[in-house]
N, C-alpha and C positions, 0 to 999 in steps of 0.2 A: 503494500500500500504506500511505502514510501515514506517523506515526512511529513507531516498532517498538521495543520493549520488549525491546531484547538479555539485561536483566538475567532476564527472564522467562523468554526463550527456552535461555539459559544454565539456568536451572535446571532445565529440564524436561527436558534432552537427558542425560541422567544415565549419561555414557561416563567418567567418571573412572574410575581402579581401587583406589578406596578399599571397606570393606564398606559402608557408609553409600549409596551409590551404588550396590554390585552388589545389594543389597535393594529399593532403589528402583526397577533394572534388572528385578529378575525379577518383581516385582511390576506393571513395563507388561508385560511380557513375556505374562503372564498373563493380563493384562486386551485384550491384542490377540492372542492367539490363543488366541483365542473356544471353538476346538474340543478344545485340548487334542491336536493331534498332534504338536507339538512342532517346525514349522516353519511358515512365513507364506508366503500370495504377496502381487505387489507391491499388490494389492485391498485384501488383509487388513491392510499394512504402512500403507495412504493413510488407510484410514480408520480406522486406529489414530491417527496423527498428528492426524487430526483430533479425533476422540472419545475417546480415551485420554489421549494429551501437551496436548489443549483447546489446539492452536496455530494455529487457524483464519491465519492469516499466513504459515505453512510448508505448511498445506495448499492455498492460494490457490498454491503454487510448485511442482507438480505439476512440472514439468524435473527440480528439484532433487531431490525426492523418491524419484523413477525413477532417475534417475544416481547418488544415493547407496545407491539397494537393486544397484541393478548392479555397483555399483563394490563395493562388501561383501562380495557374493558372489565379487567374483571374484578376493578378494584371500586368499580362504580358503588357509588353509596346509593341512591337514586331509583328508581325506576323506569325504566328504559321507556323510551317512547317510541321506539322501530325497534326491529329484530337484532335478538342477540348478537350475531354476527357483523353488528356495523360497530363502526365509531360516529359519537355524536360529538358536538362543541363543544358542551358539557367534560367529557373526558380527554381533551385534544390538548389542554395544558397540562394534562398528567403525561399525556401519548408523549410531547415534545422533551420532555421531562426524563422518562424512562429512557425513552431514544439517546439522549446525550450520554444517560448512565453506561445501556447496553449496549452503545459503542465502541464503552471507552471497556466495556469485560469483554467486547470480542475483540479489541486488541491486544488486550491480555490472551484470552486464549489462541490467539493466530501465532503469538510469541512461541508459547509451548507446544502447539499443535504441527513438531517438528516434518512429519510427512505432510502434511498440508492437505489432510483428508479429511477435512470436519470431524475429527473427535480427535480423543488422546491417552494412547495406549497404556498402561501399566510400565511398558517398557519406556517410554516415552516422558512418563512423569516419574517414573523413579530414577531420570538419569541427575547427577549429579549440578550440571547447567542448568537443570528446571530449578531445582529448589533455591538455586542461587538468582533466578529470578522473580519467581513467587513471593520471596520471604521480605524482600522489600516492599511489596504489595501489600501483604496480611500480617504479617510479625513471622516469628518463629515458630517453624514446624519441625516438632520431635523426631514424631514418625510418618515417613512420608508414606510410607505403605498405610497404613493405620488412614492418612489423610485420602488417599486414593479410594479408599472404598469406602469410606463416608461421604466422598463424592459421586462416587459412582454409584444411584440409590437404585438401578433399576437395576443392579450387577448382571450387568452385559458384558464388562472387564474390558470396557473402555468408557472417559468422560465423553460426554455430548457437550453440545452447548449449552443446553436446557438446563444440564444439572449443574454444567459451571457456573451459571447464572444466580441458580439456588442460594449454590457455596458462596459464590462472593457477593452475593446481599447478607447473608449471615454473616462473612468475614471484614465488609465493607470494604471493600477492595479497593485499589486505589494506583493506578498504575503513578510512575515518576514523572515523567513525560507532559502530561497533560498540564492543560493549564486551569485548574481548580474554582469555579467563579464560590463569591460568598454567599 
């Protein structure tokens, strides 16, 4: 992916709750649903990302994308007023929100995802260079086997994205790299 323009990506994800920001908000909002019904799917939300936010970098992370329209949805407090399967307004400062987060965990896991096959092996995460990446991430890990299969919750005896995702909202992960808004 190269080197990544956090400061760029910060400003295009426009979930602060300032007005300056909810103007900004409903103005993508508008420019990615196209049709005016007042809620997206995740088709409409991708290719907003790319042709709306122009973050061709977040759109190349289609994981993240997916898992932050999922995760948005499901965190709605509310009662939905179109089918489960959309995203409404309502949830769209959370969607840009999660998206920044689960960008910034699928750059962590593209790190260690040494074969570059979407998941990541036992062998892969107990090599020695992982842990010396991770641990600046999360703190110190004892036992990395012990940590692998607590991530691994569907023990298939490899991480997914889904479950890295899990792991690092629990561990609040936090790659160096980035650039951190307050």
């Amino acid at each position: 992916m190269g080197d990544l323009d956090w400061a760029v990506i910060n400003s295009r994800l426009s979930y602060k709750r300032t007005k300056e920001q909810y103007q900004m908000r409903k103005k993508l909002w508008g420019a990615i649903d196209v049709n005016g019904n007042g809620y997206v799917s995740l088709s409409e939300i991708t290719r907003g990302v790319r042709g709306v936010l122009n973050l061709g970098d977040v759109f190349d992370c289609r994981p993240a994308i997916n898992r932050a329209y999922h995760y948005a949805r499901s965190v709605a407090q509310a009662t939905k007023k179109h089918d489960d399967d959309y995203l409404e307004f309502r949830e769209f400062r959370f969607f840009l929100q999660a998206l920044r987060q689960f960008f910034e965990y699928y750059q962590a896991f593209s790190r260690i995802d040494s074969g570059q096959d979407g998941r990541v092996s036992k062998e892969e995460f107990l090599s020695e260079n992982i842990k010396q990446s991770i641990e600046p991430w999360v703190g110190p890990i004892d036992d990395m086997e012990a940590e692998f299969a607590k991530i691994d919750t569907n023990k298939g005896g490899q991480i997914l994205f889904s479950e890295f995702v899990d792991w690092a909202l629990e561990k609040n992960l936090d790659i160096e790299d980035d650039i951190d808004e307050d």
